[in-house]
C-alpha positions in Angstrom: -36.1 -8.3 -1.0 -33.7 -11.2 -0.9 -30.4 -10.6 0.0 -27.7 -13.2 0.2 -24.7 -14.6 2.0 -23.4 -16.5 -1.3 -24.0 -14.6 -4.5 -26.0 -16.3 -6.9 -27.4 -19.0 -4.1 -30.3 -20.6 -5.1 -31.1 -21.1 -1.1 -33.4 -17.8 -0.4 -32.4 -15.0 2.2 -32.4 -15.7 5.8 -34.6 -13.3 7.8 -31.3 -12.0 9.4 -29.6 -11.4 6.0 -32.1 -9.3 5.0 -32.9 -7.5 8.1 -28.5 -6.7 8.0 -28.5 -6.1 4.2 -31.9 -3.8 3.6 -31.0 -0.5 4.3 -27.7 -1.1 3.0 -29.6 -2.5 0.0 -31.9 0.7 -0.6 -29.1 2.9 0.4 -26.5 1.4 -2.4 -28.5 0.0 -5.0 -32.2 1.4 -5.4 -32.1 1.0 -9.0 -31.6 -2.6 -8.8 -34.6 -3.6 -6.2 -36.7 -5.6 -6.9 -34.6 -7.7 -9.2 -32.2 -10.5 -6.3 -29.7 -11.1 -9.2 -28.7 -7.1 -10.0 -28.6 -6.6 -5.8 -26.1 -9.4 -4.8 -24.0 -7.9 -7.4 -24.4 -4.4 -6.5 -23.8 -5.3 -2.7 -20.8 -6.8 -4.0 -19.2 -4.6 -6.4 -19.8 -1.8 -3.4 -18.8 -4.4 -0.4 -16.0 -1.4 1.1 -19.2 0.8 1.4 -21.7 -1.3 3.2 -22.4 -1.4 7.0 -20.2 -4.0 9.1 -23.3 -6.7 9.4 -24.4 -6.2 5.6 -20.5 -6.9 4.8 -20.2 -9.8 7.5 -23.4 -11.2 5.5 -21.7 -10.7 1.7 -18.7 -12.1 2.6 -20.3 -15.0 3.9 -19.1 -14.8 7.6 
C-alpha cells in the first residue's frame, strides 16, 4: 500500500510513509485499498482524523 507525502506523486511511498500512514489507512479508508489514487484522497479529505505522524506525512512535513 503506497501512501504519500504529496497527493498524486508519481515518486512511490517511502518505507516511513507507509509504516506512519497504514493503520491510519485501514482504519479511515478500507474501501479504497488497494487502489494509491482513492487513498491519498481519502487520507486527505479525513486529514483532522488521522494520527499525528500519518498527518505530519499528508501534509508533507
Amino acid at each position: 500500500m503506497g501512501l504519500p507525502a504529496k497527493a498524486y506523486s508519481a515518486t512511490p511511498a517511502t518505507p516511513q510513509q507507509v509504516a506512519a500512514c497504514k493503520v491510519d489507512a485501514l482504519r479511515l479508508c478500507p474501501l479504497d485499498i488497494p487502489d494509491t489514487r482513492l487513498v491519498e484522497a481519502c487520507m486527505h479529505r479525513r486529514v483532522a482524523d488521522l494520527s499525528p505522524a500519518c498527518r505530519d506525512t499528508v501534509q508533507g512535513k
